[in-house]
Jmol script that loads the backbone (N, CA, C; Angstrom):
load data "model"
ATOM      1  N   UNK A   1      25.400  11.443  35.557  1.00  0.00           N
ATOM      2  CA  UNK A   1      25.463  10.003  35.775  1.00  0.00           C
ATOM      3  C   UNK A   1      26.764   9.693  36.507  1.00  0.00           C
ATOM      4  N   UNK A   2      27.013   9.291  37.518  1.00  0.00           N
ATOM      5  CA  UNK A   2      27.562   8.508  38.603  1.00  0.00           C
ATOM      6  C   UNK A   2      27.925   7.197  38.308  1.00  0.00           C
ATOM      7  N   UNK A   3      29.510   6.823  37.868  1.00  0.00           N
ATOM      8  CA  UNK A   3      30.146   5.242  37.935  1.00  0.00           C
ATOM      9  C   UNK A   3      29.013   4.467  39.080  1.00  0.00           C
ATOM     10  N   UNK A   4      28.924   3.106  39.164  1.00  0.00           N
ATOM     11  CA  UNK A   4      28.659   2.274  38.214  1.00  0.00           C
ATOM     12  C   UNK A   4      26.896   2.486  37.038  1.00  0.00           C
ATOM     13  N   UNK A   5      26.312   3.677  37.602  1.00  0.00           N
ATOM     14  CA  UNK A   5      25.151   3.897  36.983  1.00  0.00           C
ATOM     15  C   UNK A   5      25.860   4.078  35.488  1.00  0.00           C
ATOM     16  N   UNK A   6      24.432   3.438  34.143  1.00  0.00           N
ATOM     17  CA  UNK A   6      25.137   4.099  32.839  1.00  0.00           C
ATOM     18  C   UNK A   6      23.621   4.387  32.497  1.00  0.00           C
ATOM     19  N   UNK A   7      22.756   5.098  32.773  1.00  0.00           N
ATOM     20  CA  UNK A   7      21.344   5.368  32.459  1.00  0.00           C
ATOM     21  C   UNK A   7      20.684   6.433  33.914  1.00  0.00           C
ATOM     22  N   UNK A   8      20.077   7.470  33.333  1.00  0.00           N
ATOM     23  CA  UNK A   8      18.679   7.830  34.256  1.00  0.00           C
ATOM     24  C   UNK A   8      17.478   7.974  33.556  1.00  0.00           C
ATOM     25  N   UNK A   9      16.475   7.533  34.132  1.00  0.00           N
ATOM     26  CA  UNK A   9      15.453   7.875  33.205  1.00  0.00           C
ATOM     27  C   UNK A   9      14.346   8.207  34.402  1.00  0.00           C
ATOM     28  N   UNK A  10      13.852   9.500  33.701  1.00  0.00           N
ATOM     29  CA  UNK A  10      13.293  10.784  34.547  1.00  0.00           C
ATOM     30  C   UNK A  10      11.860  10.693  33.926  1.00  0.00           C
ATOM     31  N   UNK A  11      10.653  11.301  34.980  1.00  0.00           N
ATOM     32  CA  UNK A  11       9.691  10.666  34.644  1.00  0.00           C
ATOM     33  C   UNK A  11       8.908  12.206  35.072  1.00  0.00           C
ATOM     34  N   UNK A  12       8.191  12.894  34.603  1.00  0.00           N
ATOM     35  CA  UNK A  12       7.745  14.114  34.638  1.00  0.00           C
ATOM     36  C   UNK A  12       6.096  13.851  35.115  1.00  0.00           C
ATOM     37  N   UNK A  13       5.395  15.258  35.225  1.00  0.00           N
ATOM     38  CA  UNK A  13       4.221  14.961  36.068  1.00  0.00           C
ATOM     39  C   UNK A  13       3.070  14.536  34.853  1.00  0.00           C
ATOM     40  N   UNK A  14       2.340  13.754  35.168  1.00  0.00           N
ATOM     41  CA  UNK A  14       1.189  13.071  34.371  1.00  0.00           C
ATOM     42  C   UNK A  14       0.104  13.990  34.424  1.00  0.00           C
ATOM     43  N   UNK A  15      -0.256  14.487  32.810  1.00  0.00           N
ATOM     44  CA  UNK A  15      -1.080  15.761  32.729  1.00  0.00           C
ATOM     45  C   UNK A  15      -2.164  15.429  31.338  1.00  0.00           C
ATOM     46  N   UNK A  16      -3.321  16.406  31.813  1.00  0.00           N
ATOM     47  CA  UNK A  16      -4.020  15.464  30.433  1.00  0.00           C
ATOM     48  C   UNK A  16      -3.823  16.873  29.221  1.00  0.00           C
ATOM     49  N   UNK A  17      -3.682  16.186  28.172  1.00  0.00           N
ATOM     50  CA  UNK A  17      -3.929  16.716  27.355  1.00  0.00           C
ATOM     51  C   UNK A  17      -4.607  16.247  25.671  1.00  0.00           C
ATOM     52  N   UNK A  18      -5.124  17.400  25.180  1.00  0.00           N
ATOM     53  CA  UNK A  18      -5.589  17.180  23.856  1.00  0.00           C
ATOM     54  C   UNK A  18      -4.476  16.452  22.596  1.00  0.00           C
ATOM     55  N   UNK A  19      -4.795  15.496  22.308  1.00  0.00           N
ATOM     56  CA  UNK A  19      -4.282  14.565  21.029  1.00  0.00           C
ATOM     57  C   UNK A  19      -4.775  14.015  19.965  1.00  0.00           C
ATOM     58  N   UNK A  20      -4.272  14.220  18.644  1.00  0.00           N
ATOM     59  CA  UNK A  20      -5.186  13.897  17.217  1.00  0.00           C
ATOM     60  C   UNK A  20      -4.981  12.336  17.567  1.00  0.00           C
ATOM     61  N   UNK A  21      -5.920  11.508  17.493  1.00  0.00           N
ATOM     62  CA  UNK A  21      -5.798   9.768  17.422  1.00  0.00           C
ATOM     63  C   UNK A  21      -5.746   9.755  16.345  1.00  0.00           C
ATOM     64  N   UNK A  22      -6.506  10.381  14.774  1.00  0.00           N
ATOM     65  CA  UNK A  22      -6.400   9.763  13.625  1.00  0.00           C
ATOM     66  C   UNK A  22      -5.608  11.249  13.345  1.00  0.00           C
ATOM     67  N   UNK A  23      -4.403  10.953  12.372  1.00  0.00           N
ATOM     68  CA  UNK A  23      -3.600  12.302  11.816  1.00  0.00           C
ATOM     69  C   UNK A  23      -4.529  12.613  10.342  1.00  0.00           C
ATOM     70  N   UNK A  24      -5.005  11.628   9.830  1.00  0.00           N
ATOM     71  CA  UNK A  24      -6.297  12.043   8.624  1.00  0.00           C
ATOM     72  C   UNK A  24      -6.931  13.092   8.597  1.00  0.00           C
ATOM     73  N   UNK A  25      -7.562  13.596   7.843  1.00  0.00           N
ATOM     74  CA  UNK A  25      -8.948  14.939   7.560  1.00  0.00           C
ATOM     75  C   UNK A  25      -9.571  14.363   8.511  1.00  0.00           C
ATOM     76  N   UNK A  26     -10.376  15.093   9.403  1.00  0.00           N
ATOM     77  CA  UNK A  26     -11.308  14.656  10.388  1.00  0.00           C
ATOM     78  C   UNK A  26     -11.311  13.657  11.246  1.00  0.00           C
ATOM     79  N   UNK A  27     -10.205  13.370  11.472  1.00  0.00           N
ATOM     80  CA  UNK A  27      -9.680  12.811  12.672  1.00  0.00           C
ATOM     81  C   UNK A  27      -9.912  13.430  14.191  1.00  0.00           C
ATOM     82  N   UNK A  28     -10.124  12.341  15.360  1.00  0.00           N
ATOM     83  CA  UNK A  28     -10.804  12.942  16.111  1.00  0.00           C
ATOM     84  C   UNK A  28      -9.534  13.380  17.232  1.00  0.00           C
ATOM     85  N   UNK A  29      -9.678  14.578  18.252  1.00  0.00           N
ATOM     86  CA  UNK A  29      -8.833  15.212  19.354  1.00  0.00           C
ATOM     87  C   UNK A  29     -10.071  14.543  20.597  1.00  0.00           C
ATOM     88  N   UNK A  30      -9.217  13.895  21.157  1.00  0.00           N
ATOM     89  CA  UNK A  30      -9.276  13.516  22.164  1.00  0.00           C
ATOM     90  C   UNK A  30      -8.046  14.030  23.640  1.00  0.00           C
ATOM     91  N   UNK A  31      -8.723  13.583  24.921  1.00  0.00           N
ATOM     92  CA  UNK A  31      -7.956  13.982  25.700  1.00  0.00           C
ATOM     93  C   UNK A  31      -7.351  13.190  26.367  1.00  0.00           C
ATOM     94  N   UNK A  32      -5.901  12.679  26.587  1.00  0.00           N
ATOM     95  CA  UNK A  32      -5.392  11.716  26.966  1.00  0.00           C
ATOM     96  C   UNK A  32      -4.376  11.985  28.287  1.00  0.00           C
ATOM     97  N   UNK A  33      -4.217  11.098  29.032  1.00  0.00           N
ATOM     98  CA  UNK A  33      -3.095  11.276  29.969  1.00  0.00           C
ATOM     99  C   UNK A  33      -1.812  11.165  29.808  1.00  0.00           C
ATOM    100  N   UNK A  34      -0.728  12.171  29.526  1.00  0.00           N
ATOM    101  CA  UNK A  34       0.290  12.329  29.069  1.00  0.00           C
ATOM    102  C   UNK A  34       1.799  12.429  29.830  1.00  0.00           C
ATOM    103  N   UNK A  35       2.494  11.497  30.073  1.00  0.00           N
ATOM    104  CA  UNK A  35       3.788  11.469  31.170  1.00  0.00           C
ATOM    105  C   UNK A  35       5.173  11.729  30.050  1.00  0.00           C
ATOM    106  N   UNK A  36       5.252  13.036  30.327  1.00  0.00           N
ATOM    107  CA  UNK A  36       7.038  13.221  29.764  1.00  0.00           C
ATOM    108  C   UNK A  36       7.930  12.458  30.582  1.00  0.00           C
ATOM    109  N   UNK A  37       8.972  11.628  29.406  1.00  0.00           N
ATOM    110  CA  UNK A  37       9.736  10.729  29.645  1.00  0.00           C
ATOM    111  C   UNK A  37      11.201  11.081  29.515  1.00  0.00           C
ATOM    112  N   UNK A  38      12.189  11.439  29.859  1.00  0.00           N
ATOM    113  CA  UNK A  38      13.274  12.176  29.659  1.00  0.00           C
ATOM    114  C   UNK A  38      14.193  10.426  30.125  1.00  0.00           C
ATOM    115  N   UNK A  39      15.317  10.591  28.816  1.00  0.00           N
ATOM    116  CA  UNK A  39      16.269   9.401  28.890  1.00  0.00           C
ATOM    117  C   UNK A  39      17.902  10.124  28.677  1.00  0.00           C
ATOM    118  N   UNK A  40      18.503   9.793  29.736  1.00  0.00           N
ATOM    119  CA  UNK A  40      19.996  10.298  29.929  1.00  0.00           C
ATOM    120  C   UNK A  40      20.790   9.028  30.165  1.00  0.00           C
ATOM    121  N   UNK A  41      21.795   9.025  29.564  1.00  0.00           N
ATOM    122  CA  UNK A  41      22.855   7.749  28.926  1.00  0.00           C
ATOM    123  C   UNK A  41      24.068   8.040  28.500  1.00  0.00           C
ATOM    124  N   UNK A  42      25.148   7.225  29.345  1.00  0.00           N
ATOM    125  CA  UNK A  42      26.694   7.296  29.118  1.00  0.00           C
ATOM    126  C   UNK A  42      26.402   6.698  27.397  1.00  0.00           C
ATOM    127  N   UNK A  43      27.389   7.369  26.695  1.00  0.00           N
ATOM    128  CA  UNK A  43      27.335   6.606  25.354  1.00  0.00           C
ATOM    129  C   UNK A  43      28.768   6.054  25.065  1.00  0.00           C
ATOM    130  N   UNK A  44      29.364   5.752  26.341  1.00  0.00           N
ATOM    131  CA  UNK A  44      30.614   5.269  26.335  1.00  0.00           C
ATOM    132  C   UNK A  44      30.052   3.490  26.617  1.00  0.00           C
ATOM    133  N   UNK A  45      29.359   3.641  27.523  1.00  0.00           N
ATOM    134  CA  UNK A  45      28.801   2.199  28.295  1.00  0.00           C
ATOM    135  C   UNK A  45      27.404   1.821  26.876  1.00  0.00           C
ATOM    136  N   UNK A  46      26.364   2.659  26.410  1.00  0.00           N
ATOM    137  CA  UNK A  46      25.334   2.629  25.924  1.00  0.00           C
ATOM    138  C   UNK A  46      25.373   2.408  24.471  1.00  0.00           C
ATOM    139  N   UNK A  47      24.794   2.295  23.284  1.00  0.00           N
ATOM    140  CA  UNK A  47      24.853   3.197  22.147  1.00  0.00           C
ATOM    141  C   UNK A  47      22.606   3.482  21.927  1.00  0.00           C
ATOM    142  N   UNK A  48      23.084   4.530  21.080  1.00  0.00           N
ATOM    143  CA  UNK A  48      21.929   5.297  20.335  1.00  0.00           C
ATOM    144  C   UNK A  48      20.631   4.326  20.549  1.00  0.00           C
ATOM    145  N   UNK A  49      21.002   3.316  20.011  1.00  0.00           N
ATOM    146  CA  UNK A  49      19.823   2.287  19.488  1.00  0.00           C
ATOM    147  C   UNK A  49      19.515   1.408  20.580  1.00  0.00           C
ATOM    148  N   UNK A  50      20.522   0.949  21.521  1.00  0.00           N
ATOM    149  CA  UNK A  50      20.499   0.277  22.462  1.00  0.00           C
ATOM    150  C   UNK A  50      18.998   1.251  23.967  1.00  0.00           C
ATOM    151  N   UNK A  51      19.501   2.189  23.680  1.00  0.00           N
ATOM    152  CA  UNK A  51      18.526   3.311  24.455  1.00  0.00           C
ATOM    153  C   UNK A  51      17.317   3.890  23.732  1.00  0.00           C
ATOM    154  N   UNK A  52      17.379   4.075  23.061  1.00  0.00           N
ATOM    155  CA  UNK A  52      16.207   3.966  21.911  1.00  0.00           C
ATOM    156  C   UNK A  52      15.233   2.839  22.374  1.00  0.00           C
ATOM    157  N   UNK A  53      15.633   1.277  22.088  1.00  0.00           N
ATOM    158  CA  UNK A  53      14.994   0.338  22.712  1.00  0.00           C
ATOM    159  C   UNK A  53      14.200   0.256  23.775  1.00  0.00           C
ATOM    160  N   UNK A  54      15.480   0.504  24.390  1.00  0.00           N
ATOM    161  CA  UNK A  54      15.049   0.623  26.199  1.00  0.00           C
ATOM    162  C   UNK A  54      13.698   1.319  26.501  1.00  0.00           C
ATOM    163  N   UNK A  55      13.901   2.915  25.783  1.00  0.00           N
ATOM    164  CA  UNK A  55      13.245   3.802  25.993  1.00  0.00           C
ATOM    165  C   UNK A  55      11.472   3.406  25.328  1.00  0.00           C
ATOM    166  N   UNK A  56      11.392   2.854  24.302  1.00  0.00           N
ATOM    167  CA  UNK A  56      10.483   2.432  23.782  1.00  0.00           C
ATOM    168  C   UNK A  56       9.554   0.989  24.254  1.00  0.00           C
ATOM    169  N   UNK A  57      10.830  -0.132  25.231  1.00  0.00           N
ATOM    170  CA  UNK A  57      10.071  -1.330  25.602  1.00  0.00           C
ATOM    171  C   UNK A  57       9.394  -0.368  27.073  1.00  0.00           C
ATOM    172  N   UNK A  58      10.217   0.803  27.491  1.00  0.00           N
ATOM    173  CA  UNK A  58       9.141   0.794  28.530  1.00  0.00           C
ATOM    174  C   UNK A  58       8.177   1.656  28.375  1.00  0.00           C
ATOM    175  N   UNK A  59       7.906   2.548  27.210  1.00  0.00           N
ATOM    176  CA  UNK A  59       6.444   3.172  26.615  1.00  0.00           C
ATOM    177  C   UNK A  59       5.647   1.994  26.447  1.00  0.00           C
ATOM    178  N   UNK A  60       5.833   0.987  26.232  1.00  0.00           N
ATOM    179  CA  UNK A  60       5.070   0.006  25.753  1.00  0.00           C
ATOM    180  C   UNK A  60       4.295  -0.984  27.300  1.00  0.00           C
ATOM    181  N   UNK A  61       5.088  -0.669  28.434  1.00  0.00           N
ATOM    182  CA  UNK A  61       4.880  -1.505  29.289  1.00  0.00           C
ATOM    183  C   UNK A  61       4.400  -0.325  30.036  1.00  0.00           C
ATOM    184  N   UNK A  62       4.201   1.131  30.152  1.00  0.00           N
ATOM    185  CA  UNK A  62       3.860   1.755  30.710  1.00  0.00           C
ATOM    186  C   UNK A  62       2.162   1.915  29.699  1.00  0.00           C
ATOM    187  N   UNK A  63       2.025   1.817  28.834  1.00  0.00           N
ATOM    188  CA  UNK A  63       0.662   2.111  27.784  1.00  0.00           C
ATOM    189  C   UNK A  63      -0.072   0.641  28.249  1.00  0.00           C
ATOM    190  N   UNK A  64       0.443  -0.498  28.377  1.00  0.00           N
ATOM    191  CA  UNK A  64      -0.100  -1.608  28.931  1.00  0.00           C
ATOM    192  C   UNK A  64      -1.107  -1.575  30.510  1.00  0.00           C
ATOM    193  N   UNK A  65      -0.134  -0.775  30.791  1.00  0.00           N
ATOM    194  CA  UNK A  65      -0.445  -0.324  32.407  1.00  0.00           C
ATOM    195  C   UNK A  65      -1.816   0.423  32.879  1.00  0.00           C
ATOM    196  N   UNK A  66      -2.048   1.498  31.708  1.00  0.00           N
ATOM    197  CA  UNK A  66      -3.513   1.634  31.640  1.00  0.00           C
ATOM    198  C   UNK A  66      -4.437   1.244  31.028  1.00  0.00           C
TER     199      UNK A  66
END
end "model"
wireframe off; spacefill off
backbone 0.3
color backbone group
């Protein structure tokens, strides 16, 4: 990370894979489209929770998206 940047967030290739939807006995595996999300952060400028957030409002706006 590079002054004035205090965040990168890295976005990996979109791949499908198998996922339990219900974690229960007989819960079903389905196959879903899956994007690794990698989050890198000054924790001088940032803290823990503050990126945490971040990282989570945009799972939420990226799951909207499809």
């Amino acid at each position: 990370i590079v002054p004035p940047q205090v965040a990168i967030l890295g976005a990996g290739r979109i791949d499908r894979r198998v996922v339990a939807v219900d974690a229960a006995p007989g819960g079903a595996m389905v196959a879903r489209r899956m994007l690794p999300l990698s989050l890198t952060f000054d924790h001088r400028a940032v803290t823990g929770g503050e990126a945490a957030r971040f990282l989570a409002a945009a799972i939420a706006d990226l799951e909207k998206a499809d």
